[in-house]
MDTraj code that builds the backbone (N, CA, C; nanometers):
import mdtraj as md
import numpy as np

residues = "UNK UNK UNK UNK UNK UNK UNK UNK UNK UNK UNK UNK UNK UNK UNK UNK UNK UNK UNK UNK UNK UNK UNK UNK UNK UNK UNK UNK UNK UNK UNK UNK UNK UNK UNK UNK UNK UNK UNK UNK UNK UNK UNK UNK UNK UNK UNK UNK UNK UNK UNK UNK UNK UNK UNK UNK UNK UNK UNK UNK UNK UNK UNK UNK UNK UNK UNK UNK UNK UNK UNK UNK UNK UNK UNK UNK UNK UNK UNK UNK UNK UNK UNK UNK UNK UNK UNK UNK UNK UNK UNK UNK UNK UNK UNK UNK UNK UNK UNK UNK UNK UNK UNK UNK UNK UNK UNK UNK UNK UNK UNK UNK UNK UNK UNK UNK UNK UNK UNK UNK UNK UNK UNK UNK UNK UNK UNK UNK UNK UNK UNK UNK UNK UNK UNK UNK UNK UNK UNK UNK UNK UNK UNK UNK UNK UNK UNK UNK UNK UNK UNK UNK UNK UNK UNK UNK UNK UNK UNK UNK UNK UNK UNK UNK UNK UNK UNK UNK UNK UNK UNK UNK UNK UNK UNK UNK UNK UNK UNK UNK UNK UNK UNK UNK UNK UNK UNK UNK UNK UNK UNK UNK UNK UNK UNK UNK UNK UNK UNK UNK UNK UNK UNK UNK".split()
xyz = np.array([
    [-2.1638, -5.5826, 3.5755],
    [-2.0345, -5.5725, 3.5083],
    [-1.9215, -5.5836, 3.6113],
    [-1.8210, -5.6669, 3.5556],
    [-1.7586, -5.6770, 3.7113],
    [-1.6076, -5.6270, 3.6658],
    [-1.5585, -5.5374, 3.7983],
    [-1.4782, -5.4126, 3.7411],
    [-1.3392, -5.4803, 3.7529],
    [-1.1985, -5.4117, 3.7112],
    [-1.0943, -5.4511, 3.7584],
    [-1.0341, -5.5430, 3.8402],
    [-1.1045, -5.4451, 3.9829],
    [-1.0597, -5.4565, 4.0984],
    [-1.1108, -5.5682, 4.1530],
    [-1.2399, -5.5841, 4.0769],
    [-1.3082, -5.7341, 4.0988],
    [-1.2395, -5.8695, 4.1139],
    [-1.1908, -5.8450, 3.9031],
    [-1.1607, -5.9713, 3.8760],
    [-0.9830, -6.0103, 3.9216],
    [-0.9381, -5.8811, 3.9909],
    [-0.8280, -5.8928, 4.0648],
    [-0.8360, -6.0147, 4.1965],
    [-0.9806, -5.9532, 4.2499],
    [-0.9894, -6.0589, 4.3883],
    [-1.0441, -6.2363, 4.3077],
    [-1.0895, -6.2076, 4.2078],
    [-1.1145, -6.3501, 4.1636],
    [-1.0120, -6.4038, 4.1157],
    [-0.9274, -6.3520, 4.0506],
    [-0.7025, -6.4523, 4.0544],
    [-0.7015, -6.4523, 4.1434],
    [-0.6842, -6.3407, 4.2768],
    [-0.6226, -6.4198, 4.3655],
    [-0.6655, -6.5520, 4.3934],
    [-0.7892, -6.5556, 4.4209],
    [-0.8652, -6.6822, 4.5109],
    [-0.8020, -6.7929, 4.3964],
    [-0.8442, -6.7645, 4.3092],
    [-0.8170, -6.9059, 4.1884],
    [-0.6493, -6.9306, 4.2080],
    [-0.5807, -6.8156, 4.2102],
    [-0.3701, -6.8585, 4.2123],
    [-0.3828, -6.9845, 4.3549],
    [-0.4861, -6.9318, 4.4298],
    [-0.4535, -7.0510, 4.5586],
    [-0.5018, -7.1770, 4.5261],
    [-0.5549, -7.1941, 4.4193],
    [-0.5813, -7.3329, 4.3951],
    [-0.4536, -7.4187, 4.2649],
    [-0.3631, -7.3207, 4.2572],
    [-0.2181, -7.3833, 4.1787],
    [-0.2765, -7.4568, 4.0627],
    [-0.3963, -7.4087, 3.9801],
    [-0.4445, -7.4383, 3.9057],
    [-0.3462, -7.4446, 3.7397],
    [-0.3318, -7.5406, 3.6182],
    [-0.2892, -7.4868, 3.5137],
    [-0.3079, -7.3596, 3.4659],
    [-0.2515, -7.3668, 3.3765],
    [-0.2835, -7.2412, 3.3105],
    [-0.3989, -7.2162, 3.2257],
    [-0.4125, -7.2985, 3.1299],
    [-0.5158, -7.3690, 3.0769],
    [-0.6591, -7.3299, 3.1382],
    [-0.6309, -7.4323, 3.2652],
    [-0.7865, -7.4538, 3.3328],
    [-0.7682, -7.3048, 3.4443],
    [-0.7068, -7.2985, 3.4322],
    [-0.7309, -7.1113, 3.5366],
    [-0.7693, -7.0214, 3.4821],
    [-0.7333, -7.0150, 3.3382],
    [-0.8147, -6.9196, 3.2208],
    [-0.9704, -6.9688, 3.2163],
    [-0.9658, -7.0833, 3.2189],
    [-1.1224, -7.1427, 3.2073],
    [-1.2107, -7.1427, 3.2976],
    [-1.1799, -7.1365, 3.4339],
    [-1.2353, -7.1556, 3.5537],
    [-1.2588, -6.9670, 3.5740],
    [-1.1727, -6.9368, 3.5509],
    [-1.1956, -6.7590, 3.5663],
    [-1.2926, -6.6992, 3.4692],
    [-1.2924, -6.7618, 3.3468],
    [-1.4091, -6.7108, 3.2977],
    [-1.5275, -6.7305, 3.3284],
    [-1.5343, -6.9318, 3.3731],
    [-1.6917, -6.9150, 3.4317],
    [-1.7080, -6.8443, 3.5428],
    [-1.6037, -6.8283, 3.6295],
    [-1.6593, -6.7314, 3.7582],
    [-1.7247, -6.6167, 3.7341],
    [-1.6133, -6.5392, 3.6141],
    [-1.6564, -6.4251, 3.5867],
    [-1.7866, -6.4058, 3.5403],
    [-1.8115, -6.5080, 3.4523],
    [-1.9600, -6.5352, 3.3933],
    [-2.0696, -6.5721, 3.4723],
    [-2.0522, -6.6442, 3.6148],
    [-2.1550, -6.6464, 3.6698],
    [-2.1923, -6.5640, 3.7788],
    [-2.0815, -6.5233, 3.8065],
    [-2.0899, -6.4015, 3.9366],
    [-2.1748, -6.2676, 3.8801],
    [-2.1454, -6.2512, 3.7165],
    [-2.1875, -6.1235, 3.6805],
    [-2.3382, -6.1581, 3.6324],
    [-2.3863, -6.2776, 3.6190],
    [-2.5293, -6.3553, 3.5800],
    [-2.5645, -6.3142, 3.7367],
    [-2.5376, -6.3475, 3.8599],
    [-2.6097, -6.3521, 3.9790],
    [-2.6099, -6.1681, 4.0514],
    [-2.4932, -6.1076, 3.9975],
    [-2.5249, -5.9384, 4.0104],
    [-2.6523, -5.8888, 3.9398],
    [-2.6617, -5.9628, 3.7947],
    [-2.7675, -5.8686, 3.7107],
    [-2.8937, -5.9409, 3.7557],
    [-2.9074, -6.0942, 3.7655],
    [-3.0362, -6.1657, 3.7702],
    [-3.0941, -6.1143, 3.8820],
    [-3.0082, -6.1147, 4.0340],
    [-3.0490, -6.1147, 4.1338],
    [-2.9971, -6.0159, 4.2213],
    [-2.9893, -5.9396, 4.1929],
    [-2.9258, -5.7852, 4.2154],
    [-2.8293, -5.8094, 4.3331],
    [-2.7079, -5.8834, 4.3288],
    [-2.6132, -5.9405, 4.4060],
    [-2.5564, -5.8517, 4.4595],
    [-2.4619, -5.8153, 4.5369],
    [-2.3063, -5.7125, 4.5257],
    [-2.2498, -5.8242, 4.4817],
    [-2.0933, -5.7814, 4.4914],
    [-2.0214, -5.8615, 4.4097],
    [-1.9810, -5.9622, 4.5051],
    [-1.9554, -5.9319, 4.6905],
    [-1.9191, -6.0125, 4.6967],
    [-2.0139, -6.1051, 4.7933],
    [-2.1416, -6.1198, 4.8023],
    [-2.2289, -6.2093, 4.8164],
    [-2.2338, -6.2976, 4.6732],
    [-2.2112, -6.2592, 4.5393],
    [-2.2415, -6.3032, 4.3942],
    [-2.0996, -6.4020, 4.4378],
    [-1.9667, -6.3660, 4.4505],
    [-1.8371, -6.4498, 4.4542],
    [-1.8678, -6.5270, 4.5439],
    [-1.9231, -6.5245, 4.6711],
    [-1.9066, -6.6259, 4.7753],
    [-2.0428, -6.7071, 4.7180],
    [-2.1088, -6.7096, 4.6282],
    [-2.1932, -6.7977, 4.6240],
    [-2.1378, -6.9008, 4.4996],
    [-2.0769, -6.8140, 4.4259],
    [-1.9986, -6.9150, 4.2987],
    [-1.8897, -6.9865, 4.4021],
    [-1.7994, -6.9176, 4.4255],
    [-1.7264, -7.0217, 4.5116],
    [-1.7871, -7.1085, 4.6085],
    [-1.9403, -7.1230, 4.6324],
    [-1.9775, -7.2432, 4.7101],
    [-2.0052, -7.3597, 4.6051],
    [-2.0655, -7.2868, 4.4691],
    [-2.0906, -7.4220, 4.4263],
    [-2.0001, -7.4684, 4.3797],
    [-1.8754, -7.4356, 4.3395],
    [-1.7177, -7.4561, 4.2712],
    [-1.6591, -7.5482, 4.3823],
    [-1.6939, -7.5718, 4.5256],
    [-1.6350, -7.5822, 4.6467],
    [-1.5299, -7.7172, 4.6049],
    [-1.6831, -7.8418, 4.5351],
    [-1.5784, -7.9415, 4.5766],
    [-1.5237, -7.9977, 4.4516],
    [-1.5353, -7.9066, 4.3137],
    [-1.4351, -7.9089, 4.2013],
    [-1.3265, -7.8424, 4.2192],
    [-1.3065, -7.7263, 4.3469],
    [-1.1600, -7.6777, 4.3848],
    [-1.1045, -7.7346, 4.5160],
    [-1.1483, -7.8264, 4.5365],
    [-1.0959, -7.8811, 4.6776],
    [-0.9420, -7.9571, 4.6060],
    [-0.8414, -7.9538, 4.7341],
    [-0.7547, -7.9739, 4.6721],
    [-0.7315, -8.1145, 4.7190],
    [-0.6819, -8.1930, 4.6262],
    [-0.6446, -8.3653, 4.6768],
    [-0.5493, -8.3804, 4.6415],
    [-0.4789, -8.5128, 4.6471],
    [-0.3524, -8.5801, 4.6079],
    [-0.3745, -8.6044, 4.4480],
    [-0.2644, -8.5731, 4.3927],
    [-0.3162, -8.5676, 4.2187],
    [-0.3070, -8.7330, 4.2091],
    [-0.2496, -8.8198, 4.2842],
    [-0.2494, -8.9575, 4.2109],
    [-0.2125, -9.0199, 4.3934],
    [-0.1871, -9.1619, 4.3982],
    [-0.1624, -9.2026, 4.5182],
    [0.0086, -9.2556, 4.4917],
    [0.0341, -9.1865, 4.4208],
    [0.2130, -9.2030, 4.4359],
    [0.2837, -9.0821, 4.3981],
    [0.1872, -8.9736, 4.4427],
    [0.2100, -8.8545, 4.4152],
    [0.1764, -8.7641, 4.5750],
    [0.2685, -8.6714, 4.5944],
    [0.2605, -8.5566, 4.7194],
    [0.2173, -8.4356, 4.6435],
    [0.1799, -8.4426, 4.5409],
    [0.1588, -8.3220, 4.5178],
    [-0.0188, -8.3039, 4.5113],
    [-0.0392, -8.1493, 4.5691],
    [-0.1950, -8.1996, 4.5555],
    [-0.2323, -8.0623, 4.4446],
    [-0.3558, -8.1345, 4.3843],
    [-0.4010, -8.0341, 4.2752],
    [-0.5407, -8.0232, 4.3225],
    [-0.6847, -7.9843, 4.2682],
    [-0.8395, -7.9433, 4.2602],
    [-0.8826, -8.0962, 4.1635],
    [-0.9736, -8.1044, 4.2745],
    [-1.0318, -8.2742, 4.2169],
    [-1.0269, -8.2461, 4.0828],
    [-1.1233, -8.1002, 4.0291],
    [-1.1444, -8.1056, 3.8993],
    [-0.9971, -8.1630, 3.8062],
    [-0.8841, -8.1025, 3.8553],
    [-0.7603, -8.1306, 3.7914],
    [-0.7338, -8.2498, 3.7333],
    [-0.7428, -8.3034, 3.9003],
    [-0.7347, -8.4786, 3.9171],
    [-0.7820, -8.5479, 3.8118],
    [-0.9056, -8.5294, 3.8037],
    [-1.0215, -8.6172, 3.7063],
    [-0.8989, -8.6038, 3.5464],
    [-0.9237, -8.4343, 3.5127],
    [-0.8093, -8.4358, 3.3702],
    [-0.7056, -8.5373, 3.3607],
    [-0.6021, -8.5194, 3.4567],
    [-0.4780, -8.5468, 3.4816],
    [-0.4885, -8.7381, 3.4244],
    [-0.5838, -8.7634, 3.5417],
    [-0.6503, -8.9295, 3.5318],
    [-0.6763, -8.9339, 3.3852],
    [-0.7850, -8.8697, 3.3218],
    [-0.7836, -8.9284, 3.1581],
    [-0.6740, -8.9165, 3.0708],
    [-0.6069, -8.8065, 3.1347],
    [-0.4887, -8.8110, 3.0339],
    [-0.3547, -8.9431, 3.0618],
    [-0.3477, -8.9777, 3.2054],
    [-0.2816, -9.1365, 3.1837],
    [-0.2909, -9.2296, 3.1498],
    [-0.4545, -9.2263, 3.1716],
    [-0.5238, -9.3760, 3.1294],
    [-0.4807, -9.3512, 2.9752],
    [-0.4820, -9.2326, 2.9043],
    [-0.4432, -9.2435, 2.7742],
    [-0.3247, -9.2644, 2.7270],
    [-0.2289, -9.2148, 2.7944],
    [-0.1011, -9.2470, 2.7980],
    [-0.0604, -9.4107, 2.8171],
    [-0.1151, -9.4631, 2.9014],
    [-0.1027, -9.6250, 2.9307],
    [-0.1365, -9.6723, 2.8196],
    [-0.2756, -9.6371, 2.7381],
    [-0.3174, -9.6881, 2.6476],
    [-0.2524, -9.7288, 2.5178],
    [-0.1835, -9.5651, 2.4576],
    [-0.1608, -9.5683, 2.3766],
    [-0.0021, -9.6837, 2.3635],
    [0.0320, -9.6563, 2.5331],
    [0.1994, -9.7281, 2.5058],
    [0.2034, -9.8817, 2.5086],
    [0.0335, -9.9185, 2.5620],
    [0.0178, -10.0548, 2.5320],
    [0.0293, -10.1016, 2.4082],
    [-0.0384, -10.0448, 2.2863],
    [-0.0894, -10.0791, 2.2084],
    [0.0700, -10.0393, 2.1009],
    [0.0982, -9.9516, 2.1659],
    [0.2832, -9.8918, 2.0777],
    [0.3719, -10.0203, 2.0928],
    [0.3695, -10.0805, 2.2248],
    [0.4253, -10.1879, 2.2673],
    [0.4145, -10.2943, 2.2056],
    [0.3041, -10.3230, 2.1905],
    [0.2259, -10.4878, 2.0950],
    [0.1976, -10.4400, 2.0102],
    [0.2270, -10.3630, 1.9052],
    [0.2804, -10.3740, 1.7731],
    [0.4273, -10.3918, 1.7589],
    [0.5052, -10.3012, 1.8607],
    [0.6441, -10.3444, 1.8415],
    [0.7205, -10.4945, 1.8355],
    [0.6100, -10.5560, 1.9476],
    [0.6081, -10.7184, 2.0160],
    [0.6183, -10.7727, 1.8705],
    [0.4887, -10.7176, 1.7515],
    [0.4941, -10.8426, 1.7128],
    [0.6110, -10.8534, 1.5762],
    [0.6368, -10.6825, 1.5443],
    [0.7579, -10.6622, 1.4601],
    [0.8706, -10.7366, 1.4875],
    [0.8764, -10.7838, 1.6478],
    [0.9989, -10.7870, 1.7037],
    [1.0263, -10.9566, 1.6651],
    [0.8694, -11.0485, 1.6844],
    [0.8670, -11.1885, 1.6508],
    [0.9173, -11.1751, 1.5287],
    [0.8993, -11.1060, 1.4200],
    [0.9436, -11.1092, 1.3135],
    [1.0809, -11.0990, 1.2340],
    [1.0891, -10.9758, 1.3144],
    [1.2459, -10.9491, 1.3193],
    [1.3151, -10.9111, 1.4424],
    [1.3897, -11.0284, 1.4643],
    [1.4512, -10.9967, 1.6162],
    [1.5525, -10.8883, 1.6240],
    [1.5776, -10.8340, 1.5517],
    [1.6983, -10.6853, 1.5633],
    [1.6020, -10.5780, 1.5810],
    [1.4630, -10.6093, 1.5842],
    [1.3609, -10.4628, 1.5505],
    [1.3759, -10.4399, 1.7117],
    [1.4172, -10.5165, 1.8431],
    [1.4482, -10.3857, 1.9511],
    [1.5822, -10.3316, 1.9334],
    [1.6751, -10.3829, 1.8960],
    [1.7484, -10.2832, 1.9028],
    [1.7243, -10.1276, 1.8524],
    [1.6484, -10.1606, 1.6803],
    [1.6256, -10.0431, 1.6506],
    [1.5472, -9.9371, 1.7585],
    [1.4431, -10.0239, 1.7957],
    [1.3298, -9.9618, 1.8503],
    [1.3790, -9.8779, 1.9939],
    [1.4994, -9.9652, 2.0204],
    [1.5619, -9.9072, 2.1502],
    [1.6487, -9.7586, 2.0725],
    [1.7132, -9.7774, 1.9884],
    [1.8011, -9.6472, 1.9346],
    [1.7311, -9.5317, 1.8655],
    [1.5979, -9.5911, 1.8647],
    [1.4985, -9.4650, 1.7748],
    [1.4318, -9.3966, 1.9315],
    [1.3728, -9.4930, 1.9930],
    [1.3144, -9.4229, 2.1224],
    [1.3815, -9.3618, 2.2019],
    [1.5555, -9.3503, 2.2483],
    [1.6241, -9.2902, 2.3200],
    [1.6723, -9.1375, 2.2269],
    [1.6542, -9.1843, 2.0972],
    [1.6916, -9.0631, 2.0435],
    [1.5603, -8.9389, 2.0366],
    [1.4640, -9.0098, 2.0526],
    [1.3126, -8.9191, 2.0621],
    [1.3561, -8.8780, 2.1647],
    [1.3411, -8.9088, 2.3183],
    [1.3583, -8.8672, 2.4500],
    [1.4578, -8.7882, 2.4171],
    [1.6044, -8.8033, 2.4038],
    [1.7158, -8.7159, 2.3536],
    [1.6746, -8.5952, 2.3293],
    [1.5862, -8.5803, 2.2048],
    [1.5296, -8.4172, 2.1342],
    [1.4382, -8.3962, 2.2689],
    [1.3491, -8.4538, 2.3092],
    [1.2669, -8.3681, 2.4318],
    [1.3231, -8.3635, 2.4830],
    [1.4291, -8.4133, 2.5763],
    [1.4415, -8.3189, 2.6747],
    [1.4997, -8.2206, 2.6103],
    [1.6079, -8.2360, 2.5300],
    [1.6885, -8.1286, 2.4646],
    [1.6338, -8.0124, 2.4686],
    [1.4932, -8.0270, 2.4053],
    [1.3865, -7.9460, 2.3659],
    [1.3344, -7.8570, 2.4753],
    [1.3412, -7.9292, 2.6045],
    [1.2556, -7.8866, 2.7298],
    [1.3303, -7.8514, 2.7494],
    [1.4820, -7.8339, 2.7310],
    [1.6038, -7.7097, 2.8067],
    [1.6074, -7.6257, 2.7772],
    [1.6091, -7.6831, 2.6322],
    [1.6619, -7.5120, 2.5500],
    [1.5446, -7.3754, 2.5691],
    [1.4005, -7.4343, 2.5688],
    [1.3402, -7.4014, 2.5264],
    [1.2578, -7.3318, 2.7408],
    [1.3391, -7.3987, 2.7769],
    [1.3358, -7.3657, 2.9644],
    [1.1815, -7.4170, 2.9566],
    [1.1436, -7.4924, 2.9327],
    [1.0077, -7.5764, 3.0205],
    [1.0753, -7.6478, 3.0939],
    [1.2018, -7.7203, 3.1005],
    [1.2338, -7.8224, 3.2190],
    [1.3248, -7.7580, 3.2549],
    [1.3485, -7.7803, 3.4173],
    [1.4967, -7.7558, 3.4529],
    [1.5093, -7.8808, 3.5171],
    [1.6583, -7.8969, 3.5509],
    [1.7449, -8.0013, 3.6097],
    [1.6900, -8.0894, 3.7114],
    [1.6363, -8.0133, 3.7992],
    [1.5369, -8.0531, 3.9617],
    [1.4016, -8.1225, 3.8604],
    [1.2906, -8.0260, 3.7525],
    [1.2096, -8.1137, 3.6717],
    [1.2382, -8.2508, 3.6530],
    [1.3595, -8.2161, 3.5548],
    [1.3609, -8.3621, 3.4916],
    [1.4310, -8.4815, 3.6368],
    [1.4920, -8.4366, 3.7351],
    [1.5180, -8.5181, 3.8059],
    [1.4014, -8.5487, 3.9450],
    [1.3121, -8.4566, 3.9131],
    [1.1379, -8.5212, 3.9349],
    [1.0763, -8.5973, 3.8996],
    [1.1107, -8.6389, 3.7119],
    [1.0778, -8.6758, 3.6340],
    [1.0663, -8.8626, 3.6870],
    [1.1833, -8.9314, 3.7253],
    [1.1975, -9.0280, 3.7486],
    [1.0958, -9.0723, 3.9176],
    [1.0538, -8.9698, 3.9657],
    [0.9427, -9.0333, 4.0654],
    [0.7902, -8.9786, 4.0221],
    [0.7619, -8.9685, 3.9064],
    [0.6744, -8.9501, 3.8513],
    [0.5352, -9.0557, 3.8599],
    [0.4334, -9.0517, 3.8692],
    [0.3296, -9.1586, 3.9408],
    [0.3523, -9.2834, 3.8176],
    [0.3099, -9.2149, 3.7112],
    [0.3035, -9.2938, 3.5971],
    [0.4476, -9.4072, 3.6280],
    [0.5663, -9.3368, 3.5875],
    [0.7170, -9.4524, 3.6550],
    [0.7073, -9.5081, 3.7728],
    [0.6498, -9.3999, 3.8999],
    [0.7134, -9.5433, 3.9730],
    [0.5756, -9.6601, 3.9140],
    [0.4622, -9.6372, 3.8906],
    [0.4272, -9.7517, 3.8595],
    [0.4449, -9.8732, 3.7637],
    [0.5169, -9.8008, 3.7320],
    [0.6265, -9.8709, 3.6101],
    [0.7318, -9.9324, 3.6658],
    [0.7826, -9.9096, 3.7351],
    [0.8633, -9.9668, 3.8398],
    [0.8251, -10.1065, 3.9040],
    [0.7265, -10.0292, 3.9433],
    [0.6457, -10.1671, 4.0601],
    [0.5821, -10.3013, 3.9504],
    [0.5274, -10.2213, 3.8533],
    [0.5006, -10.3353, 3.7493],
    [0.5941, -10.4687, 3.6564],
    [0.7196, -10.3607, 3.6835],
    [0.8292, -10.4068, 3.5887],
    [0.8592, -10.5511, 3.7040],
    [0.8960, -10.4914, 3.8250],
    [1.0080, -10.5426, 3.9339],
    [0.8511, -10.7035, 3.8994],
    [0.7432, -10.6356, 3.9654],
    [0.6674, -10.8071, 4.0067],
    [0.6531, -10.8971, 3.8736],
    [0.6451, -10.8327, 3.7315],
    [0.6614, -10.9324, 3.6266],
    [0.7908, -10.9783, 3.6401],
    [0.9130, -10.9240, 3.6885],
    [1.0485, -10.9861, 3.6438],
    [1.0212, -11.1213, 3.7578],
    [0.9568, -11.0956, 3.8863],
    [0.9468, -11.2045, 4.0052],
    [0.8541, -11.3318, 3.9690],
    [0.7710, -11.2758, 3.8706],
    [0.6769, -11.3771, 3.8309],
    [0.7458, -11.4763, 3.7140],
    [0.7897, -11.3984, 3.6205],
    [0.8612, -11.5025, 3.5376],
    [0.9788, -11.5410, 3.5852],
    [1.0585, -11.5161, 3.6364],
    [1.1699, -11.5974, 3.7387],
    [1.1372, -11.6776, 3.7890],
    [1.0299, -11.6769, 3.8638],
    [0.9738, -11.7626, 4.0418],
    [0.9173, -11.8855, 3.9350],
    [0.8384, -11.8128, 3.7698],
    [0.8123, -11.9712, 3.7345],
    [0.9218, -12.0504, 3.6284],
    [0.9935, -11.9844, 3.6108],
    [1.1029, -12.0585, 3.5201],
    [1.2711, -12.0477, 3.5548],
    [1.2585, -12.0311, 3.6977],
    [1.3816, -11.9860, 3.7667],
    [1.5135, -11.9964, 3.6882],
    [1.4927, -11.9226, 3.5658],
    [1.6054, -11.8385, 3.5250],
    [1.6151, -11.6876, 3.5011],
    [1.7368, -11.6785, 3.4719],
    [1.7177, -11.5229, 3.4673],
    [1.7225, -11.5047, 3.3319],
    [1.7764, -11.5951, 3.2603],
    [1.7962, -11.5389, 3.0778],
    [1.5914, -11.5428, 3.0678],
    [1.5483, -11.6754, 3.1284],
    [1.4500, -11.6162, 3.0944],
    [1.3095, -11.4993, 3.1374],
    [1.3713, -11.4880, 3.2384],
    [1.3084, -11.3301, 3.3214],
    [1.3145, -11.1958, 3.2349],
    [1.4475, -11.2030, 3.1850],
    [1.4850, -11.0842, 3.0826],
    [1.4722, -11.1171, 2.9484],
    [1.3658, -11.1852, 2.9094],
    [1.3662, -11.2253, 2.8174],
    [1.2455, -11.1360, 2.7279],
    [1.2090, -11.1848, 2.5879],
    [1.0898, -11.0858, 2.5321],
    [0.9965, -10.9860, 2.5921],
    [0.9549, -11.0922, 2.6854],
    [0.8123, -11.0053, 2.7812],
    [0.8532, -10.8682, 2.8415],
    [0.9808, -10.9063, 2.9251],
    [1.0373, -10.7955, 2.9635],
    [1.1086, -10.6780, 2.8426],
    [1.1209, -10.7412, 2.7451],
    [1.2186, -10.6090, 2.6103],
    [1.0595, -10.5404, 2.5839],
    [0.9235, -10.5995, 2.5653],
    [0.8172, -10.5191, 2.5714],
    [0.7826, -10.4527, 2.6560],
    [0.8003, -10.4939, 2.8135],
    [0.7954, -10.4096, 2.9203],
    [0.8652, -10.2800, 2.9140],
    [1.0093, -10.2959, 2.8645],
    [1.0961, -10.1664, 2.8357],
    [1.0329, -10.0863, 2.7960],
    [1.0155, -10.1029, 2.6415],
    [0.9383, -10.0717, 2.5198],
    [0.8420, -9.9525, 2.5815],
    [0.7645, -10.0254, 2.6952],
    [0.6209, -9.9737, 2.7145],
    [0.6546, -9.8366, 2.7981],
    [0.7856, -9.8691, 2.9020],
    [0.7757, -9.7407, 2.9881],
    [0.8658, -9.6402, 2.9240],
    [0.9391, -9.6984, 2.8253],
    [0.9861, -9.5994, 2.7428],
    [0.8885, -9.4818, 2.6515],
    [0.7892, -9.5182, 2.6209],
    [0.7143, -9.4781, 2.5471],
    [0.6111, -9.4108, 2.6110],
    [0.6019, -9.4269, 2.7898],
    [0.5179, -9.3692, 2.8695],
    [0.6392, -9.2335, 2.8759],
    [0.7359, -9.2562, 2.9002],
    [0.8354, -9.1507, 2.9227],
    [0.8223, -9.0548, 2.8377],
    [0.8337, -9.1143, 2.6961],
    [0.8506, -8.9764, 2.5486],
    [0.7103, -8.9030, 2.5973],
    [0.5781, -9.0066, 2.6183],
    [0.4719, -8.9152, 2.5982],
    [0.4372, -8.8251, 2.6943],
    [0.5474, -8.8030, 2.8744],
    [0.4984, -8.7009, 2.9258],
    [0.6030, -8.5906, 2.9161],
    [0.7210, -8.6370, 2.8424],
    [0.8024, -8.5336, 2.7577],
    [0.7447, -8.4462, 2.6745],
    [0.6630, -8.5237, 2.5770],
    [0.5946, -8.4113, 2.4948],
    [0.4769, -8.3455, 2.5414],
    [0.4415, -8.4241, 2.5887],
    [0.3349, -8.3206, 2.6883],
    [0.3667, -8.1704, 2.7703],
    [0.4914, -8.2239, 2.7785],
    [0.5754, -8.1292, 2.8853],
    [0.5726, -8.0127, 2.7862],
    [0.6360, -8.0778, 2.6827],
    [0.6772, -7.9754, 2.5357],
    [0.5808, -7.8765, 2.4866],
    [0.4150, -7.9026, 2.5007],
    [0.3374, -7.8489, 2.4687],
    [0.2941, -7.7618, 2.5259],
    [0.3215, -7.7562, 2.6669],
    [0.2905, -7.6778, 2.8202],
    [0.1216, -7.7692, 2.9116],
    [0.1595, -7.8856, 2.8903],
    [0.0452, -7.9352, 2.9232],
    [0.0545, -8.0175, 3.0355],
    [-0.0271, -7.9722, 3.1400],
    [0.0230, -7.9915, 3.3008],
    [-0.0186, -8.1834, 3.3210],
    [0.1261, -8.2388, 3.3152],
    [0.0995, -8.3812, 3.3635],
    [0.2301, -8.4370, 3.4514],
    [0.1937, -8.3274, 3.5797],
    [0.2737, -8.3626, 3.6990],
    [0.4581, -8.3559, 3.6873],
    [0.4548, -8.2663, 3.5984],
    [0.6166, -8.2559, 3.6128],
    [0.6367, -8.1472, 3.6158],
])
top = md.Topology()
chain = top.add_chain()
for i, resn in enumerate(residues, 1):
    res = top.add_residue(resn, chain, resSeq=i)
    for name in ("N", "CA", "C"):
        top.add_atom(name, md.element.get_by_symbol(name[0]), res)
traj = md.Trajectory(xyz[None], top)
């Protein structure tokens, strides 16, 4: 049974891994659960039982770079989350994007709308993330070197070079491809807003 004072020394160790909240509740329970399996199975103390969970935990709490356009470092385990949750994010804003694309062949005023409906979404989140103090000022002005943007950045800038360099204009550089490009990082934006909104750790 592992006492108080125990599971006192098991936060600390876990607060040094700047873990969510989420996964620090989760990670503390299996500790708790296996440290107190290796006291009863194998008549442990507690802290031969902790230093053996923390060996096999070693290299799911090792800490890395959460992304490679990111300084911030999190626990591989993090990493791995963090990673499915962009790839989903990319996903979904692809597919948000090329439906908008093809509304847009249809009806060419559908970006404007699409531009005055999506700034007004972002509008309520952040709104939302103030009032409500999940973001502050320094956040949201984090927000714009975010891994997901700058790669949005870098993606945007070499499509604008590619369709220029082959049709060396600029009306047509800024033309459709690019109003979907918008489209897309706009829609990467709302979705780590609401993420934000939910308390769900995706680097901001």
């Amino acid at each position: 049974m592992i006492t108080l004072l125990q599971e006192r020394e098991i936060i600390k160790f876990l607060l040094t891994k700047k873990l969510s909240h989420g996964l620090f509740l989760e990670i503390k329970d299996h500790f708790i659960q296996q440290i107190s399996t290796l006291m009863e199975e194998q008549s442990l103390d507690f802290y031969k039982a902790f230093s053996d969970v923390k060996l096999s935990w070693k290299d799911e709490l090792e800490l890395v770079r959460a992304d490679l356009f990111s300084f911030r470092k999190v626990t591989k385990i993090e990493k791995e989350i963090l990673q499915r949750k962009f790839r989903n994010i990319i996903v979904y804003s692809v597919v948000f994007s090329l439906l908008l694309s093809v509304l847009m062949y249809l009806n060419l005023d559908m970006f404007i709308y699409s531009q005055i409906i999506m700034i007004g979404m972002m509008s309520v989140l952040v709104g939302y993330n103030f009032i409500s103090r999940r973001m502050k000022l320094y956040n949201y002005m984090q927000l714009s070197f975010h891994p997901l943007l700058i790669k949005n950045a870098i993606v945007g800038i070499l499509l604008f070079s590619v369709i220029y360099f082959l049709y060396n204009d600029i009306k047509v550089a800024g033309s459709a491809v690019m109003k979907v490009f918008f489209l897309y990082a706009m829609a990467v934006k709302i979705q780590l807003l609401y993420y934000n909104v939910k308390k769900t750790n995706v680097l901001i």
